[in-house]
C-alpha positions in Angstrom: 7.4 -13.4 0.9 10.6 -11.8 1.4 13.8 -10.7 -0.2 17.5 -12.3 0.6 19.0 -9.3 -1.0 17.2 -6.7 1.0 17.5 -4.9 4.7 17.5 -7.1 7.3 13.3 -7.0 7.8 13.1 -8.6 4.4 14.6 -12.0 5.6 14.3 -14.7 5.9 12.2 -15.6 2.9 9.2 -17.5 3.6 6.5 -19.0 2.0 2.9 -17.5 3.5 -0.6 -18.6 2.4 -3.3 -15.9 1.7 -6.9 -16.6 1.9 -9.2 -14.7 -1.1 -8.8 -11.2 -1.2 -9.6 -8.2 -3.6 -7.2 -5.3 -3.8 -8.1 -1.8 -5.1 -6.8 -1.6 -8.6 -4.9 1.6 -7.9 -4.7 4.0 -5.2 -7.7 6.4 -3.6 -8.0 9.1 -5.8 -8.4 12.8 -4.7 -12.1 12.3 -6.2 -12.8 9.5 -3.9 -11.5 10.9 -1.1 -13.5 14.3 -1.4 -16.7 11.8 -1.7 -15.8 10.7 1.9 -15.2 14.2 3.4 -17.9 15.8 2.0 -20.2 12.8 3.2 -18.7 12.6 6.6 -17.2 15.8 7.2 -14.0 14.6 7.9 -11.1 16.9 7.9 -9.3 17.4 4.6 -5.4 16.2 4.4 -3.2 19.2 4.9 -1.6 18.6 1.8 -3.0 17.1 -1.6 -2.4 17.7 -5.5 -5.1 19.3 -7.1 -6.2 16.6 -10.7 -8.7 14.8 -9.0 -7.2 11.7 -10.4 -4.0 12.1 -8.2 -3.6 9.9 -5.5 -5.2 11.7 -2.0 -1.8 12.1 0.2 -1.1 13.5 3.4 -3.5 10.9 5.1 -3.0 9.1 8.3 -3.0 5.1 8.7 -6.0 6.9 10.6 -8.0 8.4 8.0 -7.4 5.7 6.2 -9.3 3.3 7.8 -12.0 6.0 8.7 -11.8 5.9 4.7 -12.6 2.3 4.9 -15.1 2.3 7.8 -17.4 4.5 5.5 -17.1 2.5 2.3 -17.9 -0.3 4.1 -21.3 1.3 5.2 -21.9 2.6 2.1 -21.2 -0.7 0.3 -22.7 -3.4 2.8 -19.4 -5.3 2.8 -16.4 -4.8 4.9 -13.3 -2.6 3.3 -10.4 -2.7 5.0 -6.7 -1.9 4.4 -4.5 -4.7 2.8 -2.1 -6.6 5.3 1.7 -6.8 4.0 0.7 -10.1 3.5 -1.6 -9.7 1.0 0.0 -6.5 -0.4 3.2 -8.3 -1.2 1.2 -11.3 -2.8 -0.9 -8.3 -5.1 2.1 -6.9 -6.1 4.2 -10.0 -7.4 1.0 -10.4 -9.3 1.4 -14.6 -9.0 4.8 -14.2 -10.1 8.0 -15.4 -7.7 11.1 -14.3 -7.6 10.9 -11.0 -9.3 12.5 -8.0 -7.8 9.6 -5.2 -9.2 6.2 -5.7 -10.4 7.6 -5.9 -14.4 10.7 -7.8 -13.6 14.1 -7.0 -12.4 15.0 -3.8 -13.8 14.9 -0.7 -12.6 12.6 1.9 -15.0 14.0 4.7 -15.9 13.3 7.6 -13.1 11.1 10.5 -14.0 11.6 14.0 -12.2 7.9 14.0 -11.1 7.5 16.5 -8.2 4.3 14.9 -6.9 2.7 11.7 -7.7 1.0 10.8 -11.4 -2.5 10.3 -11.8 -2.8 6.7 -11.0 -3.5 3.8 -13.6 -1.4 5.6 -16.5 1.3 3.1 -16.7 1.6 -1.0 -16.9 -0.6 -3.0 -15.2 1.4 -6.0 -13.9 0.0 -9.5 -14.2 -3.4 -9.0 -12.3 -4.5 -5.7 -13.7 -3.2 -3.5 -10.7 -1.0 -0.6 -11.0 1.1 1.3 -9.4 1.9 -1.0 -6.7 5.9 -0.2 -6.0 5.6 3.6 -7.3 4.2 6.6 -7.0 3.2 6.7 -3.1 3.6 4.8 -0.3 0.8 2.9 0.9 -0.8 2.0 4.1 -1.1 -1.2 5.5 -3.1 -2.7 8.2 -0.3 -4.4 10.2 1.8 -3.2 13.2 5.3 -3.1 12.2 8.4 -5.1 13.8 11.4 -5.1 11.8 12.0 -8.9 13.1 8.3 -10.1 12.5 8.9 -12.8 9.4 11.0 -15.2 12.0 7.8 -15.5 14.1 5.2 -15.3 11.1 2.5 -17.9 10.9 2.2 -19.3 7.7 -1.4 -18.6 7.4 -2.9 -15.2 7.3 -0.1 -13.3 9.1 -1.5 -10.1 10.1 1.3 -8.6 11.8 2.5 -8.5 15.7 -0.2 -7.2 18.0 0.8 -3.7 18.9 3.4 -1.7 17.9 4.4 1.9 17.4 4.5 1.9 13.6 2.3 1.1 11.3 4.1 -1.3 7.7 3.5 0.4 4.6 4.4 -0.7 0.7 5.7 0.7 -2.2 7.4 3.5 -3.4 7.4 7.3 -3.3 7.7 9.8 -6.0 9.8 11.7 -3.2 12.8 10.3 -3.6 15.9 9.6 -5.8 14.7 6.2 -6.5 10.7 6.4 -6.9 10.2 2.5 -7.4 10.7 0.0 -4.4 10.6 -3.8 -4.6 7.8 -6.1 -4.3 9.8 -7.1 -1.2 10.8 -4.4 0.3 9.0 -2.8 4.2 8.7 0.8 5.6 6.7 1.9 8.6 6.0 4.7 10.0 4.1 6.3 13.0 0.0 5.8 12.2 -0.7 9.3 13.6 1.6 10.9 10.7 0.7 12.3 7.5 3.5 13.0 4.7 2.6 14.4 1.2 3.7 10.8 -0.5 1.6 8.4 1.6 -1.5 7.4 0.6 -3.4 3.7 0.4 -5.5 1.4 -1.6 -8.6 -0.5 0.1 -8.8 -4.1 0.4 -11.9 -6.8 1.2 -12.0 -10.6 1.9 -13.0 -12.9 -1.3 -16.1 -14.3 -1.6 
């Protein structure tokens, strides 16, 4: 876990063990989201694109796990957001070393002005998609930029409190869309930005 080539909050490398986990194949939809609301009555984001099959954006680390709380009624099991931990692991999919999901190359960058409908492109090793593209993604942890030189090697779920909440991937926002299997962001949990969204997570059985 970790990059020697990255920001600071990448290092130092370290090797982390990850009890069973499943991890959404791609992002919550529009669709799935809308299923939520309309079950709940939960306020709408303030911002989403309209093919169902878009990622849902504009979401709070917030909504997200009110997102999780009711999937987890509705499917008897507990859903949860992925830790960094376990995000980072998804995304290397059992492969070390590698800066991206494919390899070490940078794709070529679109001129998307919102994100894709998700699952179009490569899967990488496990059958997930979109794990460093398209938007970034929630996680469960607080942040601290200085977290990996305290990290237990089992499990790490992040520092206890915070002020920001870690998120993965990367964004169709910016000049470079695709971020490294590696690399951290955080930002506030009460916020909600038209290129964050999140994929669920539950412990293996």
């Amino acid at each position: 876990m970790g990059s020697e080539d990255g920001r600071d909050d990448e290092r130092p490398v370290h090797r982390v063990w990850v009890d069973a986990f499943a991890i959404g194949v791609t992002q919550v939809t529009n669709r799935q989201y809308a299923e939520f609301v309309q079950a709940t009555g939960h306020p709408r984001p303030p911002a989403s694109f309209p093919d169902p099959d878009q990622p849902v954006v504009a979401v709070s680390w917030f909504d997200a796990v009110a997102f999780c709380d009711w999937l987890s009624d509705v499917e008897g099991r507990r859903i949860r957001l992925p830790s960094e931990a376990e995000w980072e692991c998804a995304a290397r999919g059992g492969v070390e070393g590698m800066r991206y999901p494919w390899g070490d190359e940078i794709p070529l960058q679109d001129d998307a002005d919102g994100p894709h409908p998700v699952g179009r492109g490569e899967s990488n090793p496990y059958g997930l998609y979109d794990l460093c593209e398209n938007v970034h993604e929630w996680c469960s942890d607080w942040y601290a930029a200085d977290f990996y030189r305290t990290s237990p090697e089992r499990n790490p779920r992040g520092p206890e409190s915070g002020t920001r909440r870690a998120s993965r991937g990367g964004s169709w926002r910016h000049q470079i869309k695709v971020s490294r299997c590696a690399a951290r962001s955080s930002i506030p949990p009460e916020f909600q930005y038209a290129d964050y969204g999140f994929r669920i997570a539950c412990d293996g059985e």
